[in-house]
C-alpha positions as CSV (number, residue, x, y, z in Angstrom):
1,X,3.3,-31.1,-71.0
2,X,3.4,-29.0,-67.5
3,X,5.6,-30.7,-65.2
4,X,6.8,-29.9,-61.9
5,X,10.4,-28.4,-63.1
6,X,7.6,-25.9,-64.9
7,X,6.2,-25.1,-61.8
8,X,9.4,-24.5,-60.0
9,X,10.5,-21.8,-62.9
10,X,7.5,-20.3,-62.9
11,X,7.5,-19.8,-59.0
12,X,11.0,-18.2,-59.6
13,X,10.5,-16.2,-62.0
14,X,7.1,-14.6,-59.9
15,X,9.5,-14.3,-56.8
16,X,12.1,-12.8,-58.8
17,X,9.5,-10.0,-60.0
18,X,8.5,-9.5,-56.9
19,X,12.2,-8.7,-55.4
20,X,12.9,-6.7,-59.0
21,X,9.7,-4.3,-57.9
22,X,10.6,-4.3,-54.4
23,X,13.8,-3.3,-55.3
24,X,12.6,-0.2,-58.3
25,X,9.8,0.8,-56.2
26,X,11.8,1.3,-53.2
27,X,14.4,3.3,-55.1
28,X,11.9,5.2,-56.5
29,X,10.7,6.3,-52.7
30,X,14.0,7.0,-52.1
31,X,13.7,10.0,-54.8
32,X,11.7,12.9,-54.5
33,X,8.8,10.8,-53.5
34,X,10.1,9.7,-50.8
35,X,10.8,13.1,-49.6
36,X,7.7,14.5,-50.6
37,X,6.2,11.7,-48.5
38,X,8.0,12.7,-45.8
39,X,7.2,15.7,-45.6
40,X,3.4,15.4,-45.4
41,X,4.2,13.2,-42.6
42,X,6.1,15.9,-40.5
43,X,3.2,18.5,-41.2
44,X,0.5,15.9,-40.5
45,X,2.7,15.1,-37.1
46,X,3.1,19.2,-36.5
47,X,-0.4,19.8,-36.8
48,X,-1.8,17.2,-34.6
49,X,0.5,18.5,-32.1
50,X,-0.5,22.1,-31.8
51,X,-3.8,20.8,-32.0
52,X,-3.5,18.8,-29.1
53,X,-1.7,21.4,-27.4
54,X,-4.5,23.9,-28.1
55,X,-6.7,21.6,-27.0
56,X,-5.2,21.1,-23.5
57,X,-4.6,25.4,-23.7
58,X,-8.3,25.3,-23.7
59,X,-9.1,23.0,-20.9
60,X,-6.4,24.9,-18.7
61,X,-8.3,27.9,-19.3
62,X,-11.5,26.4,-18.7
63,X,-10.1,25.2,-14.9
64,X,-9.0,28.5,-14.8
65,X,-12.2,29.9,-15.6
66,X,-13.9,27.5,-12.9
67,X,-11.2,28.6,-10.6
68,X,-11.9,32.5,-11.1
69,X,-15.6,31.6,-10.5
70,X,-15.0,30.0,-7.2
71,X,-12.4,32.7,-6.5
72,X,-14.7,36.1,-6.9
73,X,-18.0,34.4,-5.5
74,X,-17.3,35.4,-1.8
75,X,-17.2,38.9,-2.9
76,X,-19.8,38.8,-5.7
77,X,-22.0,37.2,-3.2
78,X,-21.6,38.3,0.3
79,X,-24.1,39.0,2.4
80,X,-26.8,39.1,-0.5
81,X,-29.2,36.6,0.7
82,X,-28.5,36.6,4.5
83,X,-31.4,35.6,6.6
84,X,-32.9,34.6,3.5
85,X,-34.7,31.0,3.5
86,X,-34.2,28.5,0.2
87,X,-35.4,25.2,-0.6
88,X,-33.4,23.1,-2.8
89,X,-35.2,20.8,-5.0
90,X,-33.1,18.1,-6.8
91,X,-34.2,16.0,-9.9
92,X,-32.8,13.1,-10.4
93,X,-30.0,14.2,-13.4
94,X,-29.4,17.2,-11.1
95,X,-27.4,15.0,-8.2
96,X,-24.1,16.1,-9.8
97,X,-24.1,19.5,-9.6
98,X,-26.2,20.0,-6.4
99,X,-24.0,20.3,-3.8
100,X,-22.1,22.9,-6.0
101,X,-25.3,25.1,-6.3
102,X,-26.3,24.9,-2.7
103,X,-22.5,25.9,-1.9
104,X,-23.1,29.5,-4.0
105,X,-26.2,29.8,-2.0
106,X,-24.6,29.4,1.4
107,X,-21.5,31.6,0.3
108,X,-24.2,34.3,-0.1
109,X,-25.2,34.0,3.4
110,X,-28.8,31.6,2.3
111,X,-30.1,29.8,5.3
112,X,-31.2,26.1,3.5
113,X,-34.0,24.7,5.3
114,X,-33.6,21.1,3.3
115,X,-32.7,19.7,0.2
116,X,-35.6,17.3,-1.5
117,X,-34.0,15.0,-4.0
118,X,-37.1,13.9,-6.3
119,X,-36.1,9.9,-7.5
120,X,-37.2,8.8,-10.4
121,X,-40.0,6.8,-9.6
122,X,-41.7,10.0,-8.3
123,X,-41.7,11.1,-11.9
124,X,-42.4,7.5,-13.5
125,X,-46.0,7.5,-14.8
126,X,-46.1,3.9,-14.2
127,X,-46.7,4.9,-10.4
128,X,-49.1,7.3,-10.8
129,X,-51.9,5.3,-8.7
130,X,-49.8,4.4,-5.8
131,X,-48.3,7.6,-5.4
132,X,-51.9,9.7,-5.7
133,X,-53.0,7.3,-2.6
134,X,-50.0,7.9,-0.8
135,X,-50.2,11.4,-1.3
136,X,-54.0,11.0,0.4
137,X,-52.9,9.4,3.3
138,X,-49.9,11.4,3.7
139,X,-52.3,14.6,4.6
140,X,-51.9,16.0,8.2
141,X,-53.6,18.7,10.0
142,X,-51.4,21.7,9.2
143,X,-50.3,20.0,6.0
144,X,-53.6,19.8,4.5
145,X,-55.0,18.1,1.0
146,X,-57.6,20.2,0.9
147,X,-57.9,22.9,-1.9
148,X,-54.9,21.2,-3.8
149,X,-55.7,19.6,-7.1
150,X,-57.6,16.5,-7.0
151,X,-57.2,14.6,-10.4
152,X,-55.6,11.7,-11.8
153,X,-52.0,14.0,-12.1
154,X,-50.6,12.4,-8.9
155,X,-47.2,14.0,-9.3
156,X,-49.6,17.4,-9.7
157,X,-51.2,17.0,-6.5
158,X,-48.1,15.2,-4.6
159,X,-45.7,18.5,-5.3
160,X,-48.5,21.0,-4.5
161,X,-48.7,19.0,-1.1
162,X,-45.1,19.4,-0.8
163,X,-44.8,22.7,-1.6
164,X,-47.5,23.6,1.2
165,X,-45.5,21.3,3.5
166,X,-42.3,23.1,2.8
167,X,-43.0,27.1,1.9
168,X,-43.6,29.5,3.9
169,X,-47.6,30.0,4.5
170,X,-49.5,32.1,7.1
171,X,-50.3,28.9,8.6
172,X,-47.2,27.6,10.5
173,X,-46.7,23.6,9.7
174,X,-46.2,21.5,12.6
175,X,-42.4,19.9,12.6
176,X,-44.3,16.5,13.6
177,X,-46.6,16.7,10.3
178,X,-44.0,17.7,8.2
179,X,-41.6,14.8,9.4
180,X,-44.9,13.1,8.7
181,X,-45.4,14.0,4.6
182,X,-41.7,13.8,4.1
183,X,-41.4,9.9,5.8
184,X,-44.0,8.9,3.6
185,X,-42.7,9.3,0.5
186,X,-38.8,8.5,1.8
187,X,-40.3,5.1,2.8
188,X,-40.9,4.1,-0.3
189,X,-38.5,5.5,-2.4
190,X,-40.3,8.4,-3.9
191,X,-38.0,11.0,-2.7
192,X,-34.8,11.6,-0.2
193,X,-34.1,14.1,1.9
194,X,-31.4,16.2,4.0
195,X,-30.6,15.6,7.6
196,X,-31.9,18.6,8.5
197,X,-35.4,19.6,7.0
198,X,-37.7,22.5,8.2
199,X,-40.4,24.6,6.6
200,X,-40.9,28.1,5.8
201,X,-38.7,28.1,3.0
202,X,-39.2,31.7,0.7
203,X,-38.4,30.6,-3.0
204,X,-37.2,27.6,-4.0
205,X,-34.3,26.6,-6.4
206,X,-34.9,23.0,-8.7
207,X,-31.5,21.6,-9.9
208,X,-31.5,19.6,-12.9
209,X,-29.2,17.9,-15.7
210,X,-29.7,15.5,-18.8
211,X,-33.6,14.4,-19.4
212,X,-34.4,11.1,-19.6
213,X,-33.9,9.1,-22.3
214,X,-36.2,6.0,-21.8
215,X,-39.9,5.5,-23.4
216,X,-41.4,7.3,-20.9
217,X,-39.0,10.2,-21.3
218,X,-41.6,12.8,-22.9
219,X,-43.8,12.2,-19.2
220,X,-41.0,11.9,-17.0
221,X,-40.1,15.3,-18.8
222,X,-43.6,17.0,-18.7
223,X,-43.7,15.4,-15.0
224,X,-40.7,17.8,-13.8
225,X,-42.2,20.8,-15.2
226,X,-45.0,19.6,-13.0
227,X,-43.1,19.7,-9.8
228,X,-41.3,23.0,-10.9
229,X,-45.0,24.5,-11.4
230,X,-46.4,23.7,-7.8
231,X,-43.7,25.2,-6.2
232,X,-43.9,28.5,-8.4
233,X,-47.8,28.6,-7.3
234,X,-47.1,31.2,-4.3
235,X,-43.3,31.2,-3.9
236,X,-39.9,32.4,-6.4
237,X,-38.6,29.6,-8.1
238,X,-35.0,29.3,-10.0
239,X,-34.4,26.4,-12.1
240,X,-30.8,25.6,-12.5
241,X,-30.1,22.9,-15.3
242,X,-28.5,22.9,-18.7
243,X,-29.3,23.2,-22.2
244,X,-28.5,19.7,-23.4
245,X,-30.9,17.5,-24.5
246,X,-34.3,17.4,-25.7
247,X,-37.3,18.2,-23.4
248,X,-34.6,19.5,-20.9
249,X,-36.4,21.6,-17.9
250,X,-34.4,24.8,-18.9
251,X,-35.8,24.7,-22.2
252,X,-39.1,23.4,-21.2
253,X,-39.2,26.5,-19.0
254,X,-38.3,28.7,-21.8
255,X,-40.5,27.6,-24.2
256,X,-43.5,28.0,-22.1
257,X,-44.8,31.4,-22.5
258,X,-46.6,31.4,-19.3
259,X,-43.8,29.8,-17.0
260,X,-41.1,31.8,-18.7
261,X,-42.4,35.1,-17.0
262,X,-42.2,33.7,-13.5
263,X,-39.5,31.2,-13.5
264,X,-35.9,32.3,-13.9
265,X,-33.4,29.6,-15.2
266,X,-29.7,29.0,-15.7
267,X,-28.8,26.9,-18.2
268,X,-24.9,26.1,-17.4
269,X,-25.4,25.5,-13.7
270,X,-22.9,22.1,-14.6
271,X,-20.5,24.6,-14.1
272,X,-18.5,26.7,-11.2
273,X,-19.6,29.9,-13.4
274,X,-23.5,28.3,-13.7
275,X,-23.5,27.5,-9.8
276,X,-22.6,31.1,-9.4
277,X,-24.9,32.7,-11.6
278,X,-27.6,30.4,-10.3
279,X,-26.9,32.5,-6.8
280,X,-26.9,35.8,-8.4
281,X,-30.3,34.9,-9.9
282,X,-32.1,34.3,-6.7
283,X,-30.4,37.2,-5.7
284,X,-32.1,38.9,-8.0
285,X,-35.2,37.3,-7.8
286,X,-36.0,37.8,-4.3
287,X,-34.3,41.2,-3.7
288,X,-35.8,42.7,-7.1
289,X,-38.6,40.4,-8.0
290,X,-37.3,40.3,-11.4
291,X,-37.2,36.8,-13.2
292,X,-34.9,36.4,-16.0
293,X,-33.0,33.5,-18.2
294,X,-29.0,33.5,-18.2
295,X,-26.3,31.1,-19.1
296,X,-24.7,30.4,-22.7
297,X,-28.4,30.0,-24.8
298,X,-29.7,33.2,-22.6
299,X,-28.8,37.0,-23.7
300,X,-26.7,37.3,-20.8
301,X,-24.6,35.2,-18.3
302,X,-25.6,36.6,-15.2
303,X,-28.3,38.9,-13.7
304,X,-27.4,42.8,-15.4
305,X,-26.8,43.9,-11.9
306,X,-23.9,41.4,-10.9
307,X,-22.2,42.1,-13.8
Protein backbone atom coordinates (compact mmCIF):
# COMPACT_ATOMS: atom_id res chain seq x y z
CA UNK A 1 0.00 0.00 0.00
CA UNK A 2 1.33 3.71 -0.97
CA UNK A 3 1.81 5.64 2.14
CA UNK A 4 3.13 8.88 2.87
CA UNK A 5 6.88 7.63 3.74
CA UNK A 6 6.39 6.51 -0.22
CA UNK A 7 5.74 9.78 -1.18
CA UNK A 8 8.51 11.34 0.69
CA UNK A 9 11.16 8.85 -1.10
CA UNK A 10 9.86 9.31 -4.11
CA UNK A 11 10.01 13.19 -3.87
CA UNK A 12 13.74 12.56 -2.99
CA UNK A 13 14.78 10.53 -5.22
CA UNK A 14 13.06 13.07 -8.26
CA UNK A 15 14.96 16.07 -6.47
CA UNK A 16 18.04 14.14 -6.23
CA UNK A 17 17.85 13.53 -10.20
CA UNK A 18 17.30 16.77 -10.70
CA UNK A 19 20.54 18.02 -8.70
CA UNK A 20 22.56 14.78 -10.36
CA UNK A 21 21.58 16.42 -14.02
CA UNK A 22 22.12 19.79 -12.95
CA UNK A 23 25.26 18.79 -11.78
CA UNK A 24 26.38 16.44 -15.34
CA UNK A 25 24.80 18.83 -17.56
CA UNK A 26 26.56 21.77 -16.13
CA UNK A 27 29.92 19.98 -16.37
CA UNK A 28 29.33 19.08 -19.56
CA UNK A 29 28.91 23.05 -20.50
CA UNK A 30 31.89 23.47 -18.85
CA UNK A 31 33.65 21.29 -21.71
CA UNK A 32 33.97 22.15 -25.14
CA UNK A 33 30.37 23.08 -25.30
CA UNK A 34 30.56 25.47 -23.22
CA UNK A 35 33.18 27.16 -25.13
CA UNK A 36 31.81 26.53 -28.31
CA UNK A 37 28.73 28.36 -26.79
CA UNK A 38 30.68 31.03 -25.93
CA UNK A 39 31.91 31.74 -28.73
CA UNK A 40 28.84 32.14 -30.92
CA UNK A 41 27.90 34.57 -28.28
CA UNK A 42 31.00 36.90 -28.76
CA UNK A 43 30.52 36.83 -32.69
CA UNK A 44 26.69 37.28 -32.31
CA UNK A 45 27.82 40.38 -29.71
CA UNK A 46 30.70 41.55 -32.50
CA UNK A 47 28.44 41.56 -35.23
CA UNK A 48 25.54 43.43 -33.77
CA UNK A 49 28.07 45.92 -32.86
CA UNK A 50 29.58 46.85 -36.17
CA UNK A 51 26.25 46.68 -37.42
CA UNK A 52 25.11 49.25 -35.22
CA UNK A 53 28.05 51.20 -35.71
CA UNK A 54 27.53 51.07 -39.46
CA UNK A 55 24.31 51.97 -39.02
CA UNK A 56 25.03 55.27 -37.07
CA UNK A 57 28.30 55.68 -39.98
CA UNK A 58 25.32 55.85 -42.28
CA UNK A 59 23.16 58.41 -40.57
CA UNK A 60 26.33 60.59 -39.93
CA UNK A 61 26.85 60.57 -43.48
CA UNK A 62 23.33 61.18 -44.32
CA UNK A 63 23.56 64.69 -41.92
CA UNK A 64 26.47 65.22 -43.69
CA UNK A 65 24.98 64.86 -46.87
CA UNK A 66 22.06 67.25 -45.72
CA UNK A 67 24.72 69.55 -44.50
CA UNK A 68 26.68 69.70 -47.92
CA UNK A 69 23.23 70.37 -49.59
CA UNK A 70 22.57 73.40 -47.38
CA UNK A 71 26.29 74.30 -47.66
CA UNK A 72 26.64 74.51 -51.78
CA UNK A 73 23.02 75.95 -52.33
CA UNK A 74 24.04 79.64 -52.08
CA UNK A 75 26.36 79.06 -54.87
CA UNK A 76 24.46 76.52 -56.87
CA UNK A 77 21.57 78.89 -56.64
CA UNK A 78 22.43 82.51 -56.64
CA UNK A 79 20.95 84.90 -58.47
CA UNK A 80 19.07 82.23 -60.67
CA UNK A 81 15.59 83.18 -60.11
CA UNK A 82 15.92 86.91 -59.05
CA UNK A 83 13.00 88.99 -59.89
CA UNK A 84 11.30 85.93 -60.51
CA UNK A 85 7.64 85.54 -58.90
CA UNK A 86 6.62 81.90 -57.29
CA UNK A 87 3.60 80.65 -55.67
CA UNK A 88 3.86 78.05 -53.15
CA UNK A 89 1.10 75.63 -52.98
CA UNK A 90 1.03 73.32 -49.92
CA UNK A 91 -1.01 70.06 -49.51
CA UNK A 92 -1.80 68.97 -46.49
CA UNK A 93 1.16 66.02 -45.98
CA UNK A 94 3.46 68.70 -47.57
CA UNK A 95 3.47 71.05 -44.17
CA UNK A 96 6.82 69.45 -43.13
CA UNK A 97 8.90 70.14 -45.67
CA UNK A 98 7.51 73.50 -46.84
CA UNK A 99 9.34 75.95 -45.26
CA UNK A 100 12.47 74.00 -46.38
CA UNK A 101 11.49 74.24 -50.13
CA UNK A 102 10.41 77.89 -49.99
CA UNK A 103 13.94 78.58 -48.26
CA UNK A 104 15.85 77.07 -51.63
CA UNK A 105 13.65 79.29 -53.51
CA UNK A 106 14.43 82.44 -51.70
CA UNK A 107 18.31 81.48 -51.55
CA UNK A 108 17.95 81.66 -55.31
CA UNK A 109 16.89 85.15 -55.19
CA UNK A 110 12.62 84.00 -55.87
CA UNK A 111 10.33 86.75 -54.80
CA UNK A 112 7.19 84.56 -53.08
CA UNK A 113 4.03 86.29 -53.46
CA UNK A 114 2.21 83.74 -50.84
CA UNK A 115 2.05 80.45 -49.66
CA UNK A 116 -1.61 78.62 -50.00
CA UNK A 117 -1.76 75.73 -47.68
CA UNK A 118 -4.77 73.46 -49.20
CA UNK A 119 -6.49 71.62 -45.72
CA UNK A 120 -7.89 68.68 -46.07
CA UNK A 121 -11.34 69.41 -46.20
CA UNK A 122 -10.72 71.24 -49.47
CA UNK A 123 -9.81 67.93 -50.88
CA UNK A 124 -12.63 65.81 -48.89
CA UNK A 125 -15.33 64.78 -51.41
CA UNK A 126 -17.76 64.93 -48.64
CA UNK A 127 -17.69 68.82 -49.12
CA UNK A 128 -18.05 69.00 -52.52
CA UNK A 129 -21.55 70.96 -52.51
CA UNK A 130 -20.59 73.48 -49.94
CA UNK A 131 -17.41 74.24 -51.35
CA UNK A 132 -18.87 74.60 -55.29
CA UNK A 133 -21.29 77.30 -53.66
CA UNK A 134 -18.68 79.02 -51.95
CA UNK A 135 -16.59 79.06 -54.82
CA UNK A 136 -19.84 80.92 -56.63
CA UNK A 137 -20.15 83.47 -54.29
CA UNK A 138 -16.59 83.95 -53.82
CA UNK A 139 -16.36 85.50 -57.55
CA UNK A 140 -15.34 89.24 -57.87
CA UNK A 141 -14.99 91.51 -60.62
CA UNK A 142 -11.38 91.00 -61.63
CA UNK A 143 -11.52 87.55 -60.16
CA UNK A 144 -14.09 86.26 -62.35
CA UNK A 145 -16.08 82.68 -62.57
CA UNK A 146 -16.75 83.05 -65.79
CA UNK A 147 -15.13 80.75 -68.40
CA UNK A 148 -13.86 78.33 -65.62
CA UNK A 149 -15.39 74.98 -65.43
CA UNK A 150 -18.78 74.72 -64.27
CA UNK A 151 -19.56 71.09 -63.18
CA UNK A 152 -20.16 69.14 -60.12
CA UNK A 153 -15.95 68.92 -59.67
CA UNK A 154 -15.92 71.75 -57.05
CA UNK A 155 -12.27 71.36 -56.14
CA UNK A 156 -11.94 71.63 -60.30
CA UNK A 157 -13.58 74.77 -60.51
CA UNK A 158 -12.44 76.23 -56.83
CA UNK A 159 -8.47 75.79 -57.96
CA UNK A 160 -9.04 77.16 -61.44
CA UNK A 161 -10.57 80.28 -59.57
CA UNK A 162 -7.55 80.32 -57.50
CA UNK A 163 -5.20 80.01 -59.99
CA UNK A 164 -6.79 83.08 -61.89
CA UNK A 165 -6.80 84.88 -58.48
CA UNK A 166 -3.21 84.25 -57.92
CA UNK A 167 -1.12 84.04 -61.53
CA UNK A 168 -0.18 86.35 -63.40
CA UNK A 169 -2.93 87.33 -66.21
CA UNK A 170 -3.12 90.30 -68.65
CA UNK A 171 -5.82 91.42 -66.44
CA UNK A 172 -4.35 92.89 -63.19
CA UNK A 173 -6.51 91.44 -60.03
CA UNK A 174 -7.56 93.98 -57.64
CA UNK A 175 -5.67 93.38 -54.02
CA UNK A 176 -9.38 94.08 -52.47
CA UNK A 177 -10.91 91.00 -54.66
CA UNK A 178 -8.20 88.86 -54.03
CA UNK A 179 -8.23 89.47 -50.18
CA UNK A 180 -11.85 88.79 -51.14
CA UNK A 181 -11.44 84.91 -52.73
CA UNK A 182 -8.75 84.09 -50.39
CA UNK A 183 -11.03 85.11 -46.96
CA UNK A 184 -13.66 83.03 -48.18
CA UNK A 185 -12.22 79.94 -48.17
CA UNK A 186 -9.84 80.81 -44.89
CA UNK A 187 -13.19 81.42 -43.06
CA UNK A 188 -14.18 78.24 -43.21
CA UNK A 189 -11.34 76.23 -43.10
CA UNK A 190 -10.76 75.29 -46.65
CA UNK A 191 -7.45 76.65 -46.99
CA UNK A 192 -4.70 78.99 -44.95
CA UNK A 193 -2.61 81.40 -46.13
CA UNK A 194 0.66 83.57 -45.61
CA UNK A 195 0.81 86.99 -44.07
CA UNK A 196 1.65 88.39 -47.01
CA UNK A 197 -0.30 87.29 -50.22
CA UNK A 198 -0.29 89.11 -53.73
CA UNK A 199 -0.97 88.08 -57.21
CA UNK A 200 0.97 87.85 -60.28
CA UNK A 201 2.73 84.87 -59.44
CA UNK A 202 4.76 83.18 -62.74
CA UNK A 203 4.83 79.34 -62.02
CA UNK A 204 3.82 77.85 -59.15
CA UNK A 205 5.54 75.03 -56.94
CA UNK A 206 2.82 72.28 -55.05
CA UNK A 207 4.60 70.69 -51.95
CA UNK A 208 3.48 67.37 -50.93
CA UNK A 209 4.22 64.21 -48.69
CA UNK A 210 2.44 60.88 -47.67
CA UNK A 211 -1.21 60.37 -49.47
CA UNK A 212 -4.00 59.74 -47.50
CA UNK A 213 -4.70 56.79 -46.11
CA UNK A 214 -8.44 56.98 -45.15
CA UNK A 215 -11.60 55.56 -47.41
CA UNK A 216 -11.73 58.42 -49.33
CA UNK A 217 -7.99 58.34 -50.02
CA UNK A 218 -8.22 57.32 -53.87
CA UNK A 219 -10.47 61.01 -54.20
CA UNK A 220 -8.59 62.95 -51.87
CA UNK A 221 -5.71 61.59 -54.14
CA UNK A 222 -7.30 62.23 -57.61
CA UNK A 223 -8.55 65.63 -55.95
CA UNK A 224 -4.73 66.94 -55.65
CA UNK A 225 -3.95 66.13 -59.07
CA UNK A 226 -6.94 68.36 -59.56
CA UNK A 227 -5.48 71.33 -57.93
CA UNK A 228 -1.98 70.61 -59.45
CA UNK A 229 -3.85 70.68 -63.06
CA UNK A 230 -5.54 74.12 -62.71
CA UNK A 231 -2.60 75.81 -61.84
CA UNK A 232 -0.55 74.08 -64.90
CA UNK A 233 -3.55 75.52 -67.17
CA UNK A 234 -1.49 78.81 -68.25
CA UNK A 235 1.42 78.89 -65.80
CA UNK A 236 4.99 76.32 -64.93
CA UNK A 237 4.24 74.13 -62.25
CA UNK A 238 6.87 71.97 -60.08
CA UNK A 239 5.58 69.47 -57.80
CA UNK A 240 7.82 68.62 -54.96
CA UNK A 241 6.72 65.44 -52.91
CA UNK A 242 8.05 61.94 -52.52
CA UNK A 243 7.76 58.63 -53.80
CA UNK A 244 6.22 56.88 -50.89
CA UNK A 245 3.06 55.67 -50.90
CA UNK A 246 0.41 54.64 -53.17
CA UNK A 247 -1.47 57.27 -55.35
CA UNK A 248 1.32 59.71 -54.20
CA UNK A 249 1.17 63.11 -56.39
CA UNK A 250 4.77 62.45 -57.69
CA UNK A 251 3.73 59.31 -59.04
CA UNK A 252 0.41 60.37 -60.04
CA UNK A 253 2.13 63.00 -62.06
CA UNK A 254 4.43 60.49 -63.58
CA UNK A 255 2.12 58.14 -64.59
CA UNK A 256 -0.04 60.48 -66.41
CA UNK A 257 1.16 60.73 -69.93
CA UNK A 258 -0.37 64.02 -70.48
CA UNK A 259 0.67 65.80 -67.11
CA UNK A 260 4.08 64.21 -67.26
CA UNK A 261 5.14 66.51 -70.24
CA UNK A 262 4.29 69.76 -68.56
CA UNK A 263 4.71 69.15 -64.94
CA UNK A 264 8.26 68.66 -63.52
CA UNK A 265 8.49 66.77 -60.07
CA UNK A 266 10.97 65.91 -57.32
CA UNK A 267 10.37 63.03 -55.60
CA UNK A 268 12.86 63.48 -52.37
CA UNK A 269 11.97 67.06 -51.67
CA UNK A 270 11.73 65.44 -47.73
CA UNK A 271 15.17 66.17 -47.91
CA UNK A 272 17.87 69.17 -47.78
CA UNK A 273 19.19 67.62 -51.24
CA UNK A 274 15.15 67.38 -52.57
CA UNK A 275 14.54 71.11 -51.36
CA UNK A 276 17.53 71.97 -53.43
CA UNK A 277 16.84 70.17 -56.48
CA UNK A 278 13.24 71.26 -56.18
CA UNK A 279 14.99 75.02 -56.79
CA UNK A 280 17.18 73.97 -59.50
CA UNK A 281 14.05 72.60 -61.31
CA UNK A 282 12.16 75.74 -61.48
CA UNK A 283 15.33 77.09 -62.39
CA UNK A 284 15.13 75.22 -65.14
CA UNK A 285 11.73 75.33 -65.88
CA UNK A 286 11.28 78.98 -66.13
CA UNK A 287 14.75 79.96 -67.54
CA UNK A 288 14.72 76.88 -70.17
CA UNK A 289 11.09 75.83 -70.35
CA UNK A 290 12.17 72.43 -70.04
CA UNK A 291 10.08 70.11 -67.67
CA UNK A 292 11.71 67.15 -66.33
CA UNK A 293 11.36 64.38 -63.29
CA UNK A 294 14.46 64.11 -60.69
CA UNK A 295 15.06 62.67 -57.31
CA UNK A 296 15.96 58.87 -56.42
CA UNK A 297 12.99 57.04 -58.78
CA UNK A 298 13.90 59.71 -61.66
CA UNK A 299 17.09 59.22 -64.14
CA UNK A 300 18.73 61.94 -62.54
CA UNK A 301 18.95 63.90 -59.26
CA UNK A 302 18.93 67.22 -60.48
CA UNK A 303 18.33 69.27 -63.64
CA UNK A 304 21.55 68.08 -66.32
CA UNK A 305 22.51 71.70 -66.14
CA UNK A 306 23.16 72.08 -62.22
CA UNK A 307 24.99 69.19 -62.14
Amino acid sequence: MINFRYHVVSLTAVFLALAIGLVVGTAALNGPAADLLKDRVDALSKDNSNYRAQANQYREELNRSEEFAAEVAPALLAGKLAGRKILVVVLPSGKDHAEGVTSMLKIAGATITGQVTVQDKFLDPANNVELLELTEKASRPTVPIDGLPLNLNAVETASALLARALLVKTDPVAEQDLTAVLSAYTTLGYLGVSEEMVPGAEATVVVSGLPPVDREAGKKNQNAVTVTTQFVENRPVVVAGNRIGEGNLVAEVRNDPTLVTKVSTVDNASTAQGQLATALTVVERLAAGKVGQYGLDAASRVPKAAS
